[in-house]
C-alpha positions as CSV (number, residue, x, y, z in Angstrom):
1,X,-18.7,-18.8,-18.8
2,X,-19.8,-16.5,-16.2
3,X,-21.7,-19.6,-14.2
4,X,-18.6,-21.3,-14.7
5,X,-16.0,-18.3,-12.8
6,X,-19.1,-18.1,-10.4
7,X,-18.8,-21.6,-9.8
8,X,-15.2,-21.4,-9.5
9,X,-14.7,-18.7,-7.2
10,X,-17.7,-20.2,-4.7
11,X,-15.6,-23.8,-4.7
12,X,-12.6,-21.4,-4.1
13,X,-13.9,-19.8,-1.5
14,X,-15.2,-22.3,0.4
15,X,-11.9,-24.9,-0.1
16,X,-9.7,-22.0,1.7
17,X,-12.3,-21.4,4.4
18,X,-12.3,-24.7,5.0
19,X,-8.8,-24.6,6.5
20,X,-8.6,-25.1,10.4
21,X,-11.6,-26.9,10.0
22,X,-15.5,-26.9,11.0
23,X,-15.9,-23.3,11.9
24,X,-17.2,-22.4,15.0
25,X,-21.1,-21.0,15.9
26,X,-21.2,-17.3,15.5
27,X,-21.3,-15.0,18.1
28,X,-23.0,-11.6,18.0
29,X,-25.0,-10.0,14.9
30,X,-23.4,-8.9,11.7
31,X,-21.9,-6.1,13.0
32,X,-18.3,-6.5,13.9
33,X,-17.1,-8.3,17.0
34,X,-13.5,-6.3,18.5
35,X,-11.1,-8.8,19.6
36,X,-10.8,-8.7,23.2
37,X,-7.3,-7.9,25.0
38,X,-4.1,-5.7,25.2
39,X,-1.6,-4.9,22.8
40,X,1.3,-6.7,22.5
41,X,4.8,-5.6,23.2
42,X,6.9,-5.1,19.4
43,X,9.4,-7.3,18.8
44,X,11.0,-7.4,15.5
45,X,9.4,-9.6,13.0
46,X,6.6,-10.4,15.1
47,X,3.1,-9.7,14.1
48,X,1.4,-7.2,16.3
49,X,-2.8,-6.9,16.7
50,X,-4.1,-4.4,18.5
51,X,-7.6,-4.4,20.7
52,X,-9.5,-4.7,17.2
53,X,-7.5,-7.7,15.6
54,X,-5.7,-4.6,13.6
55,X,-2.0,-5.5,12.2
56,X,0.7,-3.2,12.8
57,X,3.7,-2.5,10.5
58,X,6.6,-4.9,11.6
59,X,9.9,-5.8,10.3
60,X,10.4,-9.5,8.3
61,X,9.2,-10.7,5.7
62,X,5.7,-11.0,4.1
63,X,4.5,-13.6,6.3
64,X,5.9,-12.5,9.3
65,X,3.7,-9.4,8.9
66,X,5.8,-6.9,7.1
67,X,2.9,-5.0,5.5
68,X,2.7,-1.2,5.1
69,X,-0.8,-1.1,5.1
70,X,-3.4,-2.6,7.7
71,X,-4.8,-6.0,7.5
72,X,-7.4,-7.1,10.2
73,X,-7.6,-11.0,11.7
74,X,-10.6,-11.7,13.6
75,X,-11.7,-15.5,13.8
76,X,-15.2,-14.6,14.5
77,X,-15.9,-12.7,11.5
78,X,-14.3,-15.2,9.6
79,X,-17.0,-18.2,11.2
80,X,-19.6,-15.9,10.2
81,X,-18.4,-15.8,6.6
82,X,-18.2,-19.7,6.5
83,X,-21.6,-19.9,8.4
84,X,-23.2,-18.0,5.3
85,X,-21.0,-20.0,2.4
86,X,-21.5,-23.3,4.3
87,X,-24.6,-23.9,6.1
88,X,-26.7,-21.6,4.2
89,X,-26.1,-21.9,1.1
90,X,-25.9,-25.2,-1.6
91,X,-23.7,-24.6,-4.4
92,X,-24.0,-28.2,-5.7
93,X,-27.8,-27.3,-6.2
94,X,-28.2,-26.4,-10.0
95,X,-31.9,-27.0,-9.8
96,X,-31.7,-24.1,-7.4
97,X,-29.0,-21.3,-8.0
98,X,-27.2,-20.1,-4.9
99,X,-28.6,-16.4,-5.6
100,X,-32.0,-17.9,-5.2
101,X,-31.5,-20.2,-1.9
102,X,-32.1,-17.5,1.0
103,X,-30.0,-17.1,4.2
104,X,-30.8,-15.5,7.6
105,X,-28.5,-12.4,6.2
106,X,-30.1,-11.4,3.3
107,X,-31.7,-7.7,3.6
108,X,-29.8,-7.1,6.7
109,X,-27.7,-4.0,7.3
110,X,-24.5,-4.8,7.4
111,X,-20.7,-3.4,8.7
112,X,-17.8,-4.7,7.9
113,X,-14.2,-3.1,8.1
114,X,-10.9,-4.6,6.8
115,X,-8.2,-3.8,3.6
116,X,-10.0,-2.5,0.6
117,X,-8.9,-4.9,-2.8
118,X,-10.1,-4.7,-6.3
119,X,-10.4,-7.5,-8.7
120,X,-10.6,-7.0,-12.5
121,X,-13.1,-9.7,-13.4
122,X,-12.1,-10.2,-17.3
123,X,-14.5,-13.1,-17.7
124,X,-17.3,-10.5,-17.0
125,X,-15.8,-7.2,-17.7
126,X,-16.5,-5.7,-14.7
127,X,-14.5,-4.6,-11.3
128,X,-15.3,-6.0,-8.6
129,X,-14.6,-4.4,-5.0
130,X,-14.0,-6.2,-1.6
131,X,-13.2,-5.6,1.8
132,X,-11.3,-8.7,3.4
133,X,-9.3,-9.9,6.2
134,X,-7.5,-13.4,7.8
135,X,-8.9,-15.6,10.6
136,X,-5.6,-15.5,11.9
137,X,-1.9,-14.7,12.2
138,X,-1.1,-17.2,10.5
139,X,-2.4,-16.0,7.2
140,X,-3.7,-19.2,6.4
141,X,-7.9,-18.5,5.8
142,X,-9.4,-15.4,4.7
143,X,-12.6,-13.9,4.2
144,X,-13.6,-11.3,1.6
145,X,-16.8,-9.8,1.4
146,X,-17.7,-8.2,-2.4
147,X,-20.1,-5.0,-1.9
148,X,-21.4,-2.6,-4.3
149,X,-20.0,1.3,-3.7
150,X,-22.7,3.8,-3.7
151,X,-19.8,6.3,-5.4
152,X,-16.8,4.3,-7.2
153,X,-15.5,7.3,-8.1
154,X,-14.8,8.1,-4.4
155,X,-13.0,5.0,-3.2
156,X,-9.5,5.5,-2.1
157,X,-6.6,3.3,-3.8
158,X,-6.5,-0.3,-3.0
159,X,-4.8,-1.5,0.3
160,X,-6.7,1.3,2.0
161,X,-7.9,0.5,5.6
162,X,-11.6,1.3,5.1
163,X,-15.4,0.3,6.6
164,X,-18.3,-0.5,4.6
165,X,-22.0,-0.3,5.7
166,X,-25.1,-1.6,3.5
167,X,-27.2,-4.1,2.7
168,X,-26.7,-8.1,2.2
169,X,-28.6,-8.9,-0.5
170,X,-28.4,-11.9,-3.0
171,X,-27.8,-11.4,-6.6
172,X,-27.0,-13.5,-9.6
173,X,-24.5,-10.9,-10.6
174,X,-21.9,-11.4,-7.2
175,X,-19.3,-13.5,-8.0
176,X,-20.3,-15.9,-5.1
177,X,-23.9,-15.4,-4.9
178,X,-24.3,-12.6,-2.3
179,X,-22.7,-9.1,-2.0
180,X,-23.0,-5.5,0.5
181,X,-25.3,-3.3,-1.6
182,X,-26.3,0.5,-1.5
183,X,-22.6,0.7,0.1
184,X,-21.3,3.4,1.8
185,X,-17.6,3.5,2.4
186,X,-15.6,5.4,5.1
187,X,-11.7,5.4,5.0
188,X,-10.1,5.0,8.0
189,X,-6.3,4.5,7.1
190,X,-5.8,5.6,3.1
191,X,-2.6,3.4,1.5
192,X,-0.5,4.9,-1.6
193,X,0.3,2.6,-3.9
194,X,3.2,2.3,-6.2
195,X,1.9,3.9,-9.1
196,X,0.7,2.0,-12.0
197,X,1.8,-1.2,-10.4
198,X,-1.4,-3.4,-10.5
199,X,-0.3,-5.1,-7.2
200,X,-1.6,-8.2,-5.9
201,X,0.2,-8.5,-2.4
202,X,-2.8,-6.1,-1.6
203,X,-5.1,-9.0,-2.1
204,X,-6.5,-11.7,0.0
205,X,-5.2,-15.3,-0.9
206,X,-8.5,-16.6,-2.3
207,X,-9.3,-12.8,-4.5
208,X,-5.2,-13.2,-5.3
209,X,-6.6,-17.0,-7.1
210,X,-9.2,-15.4,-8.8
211,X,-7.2,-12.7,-10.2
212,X,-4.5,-15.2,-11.6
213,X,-7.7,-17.0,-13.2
214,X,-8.7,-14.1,-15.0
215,X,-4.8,-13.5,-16.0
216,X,-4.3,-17.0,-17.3
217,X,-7.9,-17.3,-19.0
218,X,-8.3,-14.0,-20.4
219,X,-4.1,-13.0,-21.3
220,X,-5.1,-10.4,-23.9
221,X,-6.9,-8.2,-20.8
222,X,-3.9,-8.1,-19.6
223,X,-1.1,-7.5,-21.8
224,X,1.3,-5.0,-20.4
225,X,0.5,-5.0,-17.2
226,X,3.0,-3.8,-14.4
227,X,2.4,-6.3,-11.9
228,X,3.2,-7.8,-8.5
229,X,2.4,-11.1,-6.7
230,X,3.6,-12.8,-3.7
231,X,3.9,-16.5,-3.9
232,X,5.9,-19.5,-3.0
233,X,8.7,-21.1,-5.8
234,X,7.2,-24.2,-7.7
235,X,10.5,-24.7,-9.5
236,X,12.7,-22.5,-11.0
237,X,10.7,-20.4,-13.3
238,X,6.6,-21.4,-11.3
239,X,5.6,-19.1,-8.7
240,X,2.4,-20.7,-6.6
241,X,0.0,-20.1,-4.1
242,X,2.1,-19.2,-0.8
243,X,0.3,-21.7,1.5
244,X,-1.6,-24.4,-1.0
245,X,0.0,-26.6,-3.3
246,X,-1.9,-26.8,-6.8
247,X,-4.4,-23.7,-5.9
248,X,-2.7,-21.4,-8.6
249,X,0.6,-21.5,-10.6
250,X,2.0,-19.0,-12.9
251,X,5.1,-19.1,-15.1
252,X,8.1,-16.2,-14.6
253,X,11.0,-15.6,-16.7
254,X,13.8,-14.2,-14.4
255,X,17.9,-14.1,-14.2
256,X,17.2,-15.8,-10.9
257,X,16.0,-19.2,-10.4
258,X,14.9,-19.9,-7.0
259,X,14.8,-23.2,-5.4
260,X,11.4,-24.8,-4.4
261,X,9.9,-23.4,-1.9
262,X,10.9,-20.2,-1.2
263,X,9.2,-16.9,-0.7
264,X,9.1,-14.7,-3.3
265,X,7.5,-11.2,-4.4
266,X,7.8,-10.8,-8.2
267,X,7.2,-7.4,-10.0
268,X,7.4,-7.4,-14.0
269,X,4.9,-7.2,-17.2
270,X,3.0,-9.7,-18.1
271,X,2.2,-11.0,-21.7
272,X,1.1,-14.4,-23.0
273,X,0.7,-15.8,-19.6
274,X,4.2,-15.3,-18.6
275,X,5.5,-12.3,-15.9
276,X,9.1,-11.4,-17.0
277,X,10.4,-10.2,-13.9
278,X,11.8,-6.9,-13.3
279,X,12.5,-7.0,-9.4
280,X,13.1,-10.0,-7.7
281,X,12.6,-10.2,-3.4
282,X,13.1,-13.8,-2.2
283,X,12.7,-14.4,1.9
């Protein structure tokens, strides 16, 4: 089972990376690349970067970049992220595991900065910690790098701005082959969550897939779980992946019954693979 959500998550990965097609040559080392330029002028419901690819706290909706915590886009980090998974790497190869196939990367110190998530992986009881970000405004590819804290106990709450700096090392315990060891973590921007609200939104796309895997294929880890998830209406009672049809679906029970299509977060409890809804926000 766990070569299976391995498996899984690499295909996953890759599929959403692969939107906007071949990405381009990298530029630079593994250190972060700024974003060249000026800030942009506010206007409402417009999504605002600043020199570093930074998002700023707009009015709109979701995916016109109403976020109260910071989300980064940078297309160059997000080439170097399908370099690795794509040129690098062959996940088809079973006679040779990806965490044994070697990329230019591996034992290289590494930086990376971007919104702090946290996956529970129920398939291999452990939590998993990432640092991710978009290509672009348009929210449609993401990267997210898994690392391994130095001290867990001092990360800040998810949806935290923060930087990471260690090692890139392979290991057949990363959920997709390779992760940031020996990782030391300086926050830059904390974020307070609502408490005891086990909040998706605060996720990449892809690590929001992999969490609704876990959900669906392990219910019981879940059971009574506060939660919330942004998504896009299947039907009436289906919430699925905001921007691909078929990548996740999960089942709501709600006195509202949206038509297909439309934007919705979703905050309730979840038991026996359904999320009866508590609050209801459609866009």
């Amino acid at each position: 089972m766990k070569k299976w959500i391995a498996l899984l998550l690499s295909l996953t990965l890759l599929s959403l990376a692969a939107c906007g097609g071949k990405p381009a040559e990298i530029v630079g080392n593994t250190d972060e690349t700024a974003a060249a330029g000026d800030t942009p002028t506010q206007q409402s419901g417009e999504v605002l970067t600043d020199a570093q690819g930074n998002v700023a706290t707009v009015a709109g909706a979701p995916e016109d970049g109403a976020v109260d915590y910071k989300e980064k886009f940078e297309p160059l980090e997000y080439a170097e992220y399908c370099k690795i998974f794509y040129e690098y790497l062959d996940f088809q190869n079973e006679q040779v595991p990806a965490y044994e196939q070697t990329t230019k990367y591996d034992g290289k110190e590494m930086t990376k900065d971007g919104t702090f998530g946290i996956i529970e992986d129920a398939f291999n009881n452990r939590t998993r910690y990432y640092v991710w970000g978009y290509s672009d405004k348009t929210r449609c590819c993401c990267y997210q790098w898994e690392f391994v804290p130095n001290d867990a106990s001092a990360l800040p709450e998810p949806g935290s701005y923060i930087q990471v700096k260690g090692t890139f090392a392979a290991s057949a315990d990363a959920l997709d082959s390779r992760w940031i060891e020996n990782a030391d973590v300086t926050v830059q921007q904390a974020y307070t969550p609502d408490a005891g609200i086990m909040d998706l939104t605060l996720l990449s796309p892809t690590l929001v897939y992999v969490q609704v895997a876990n959900m669906l294929n392990r219910p019981e880890s879940f059971t009574g779980r506060t939660m919330r998830i942004f998504g896009r209406a299947y039907g009436p009672a289906t919430l699925q992946h905001p921007y691909y049809d078929g990548s996740w679906q999960l089942d709501f029970t709600s006195d509202q019954q949206p038509a297909a299509g439309t934007y919705l977060t979703l905050t309730g409890t979840y038991a026996d693979k359904l999320l009866t809804v508590t609050d209801y926000i459609s866009y």
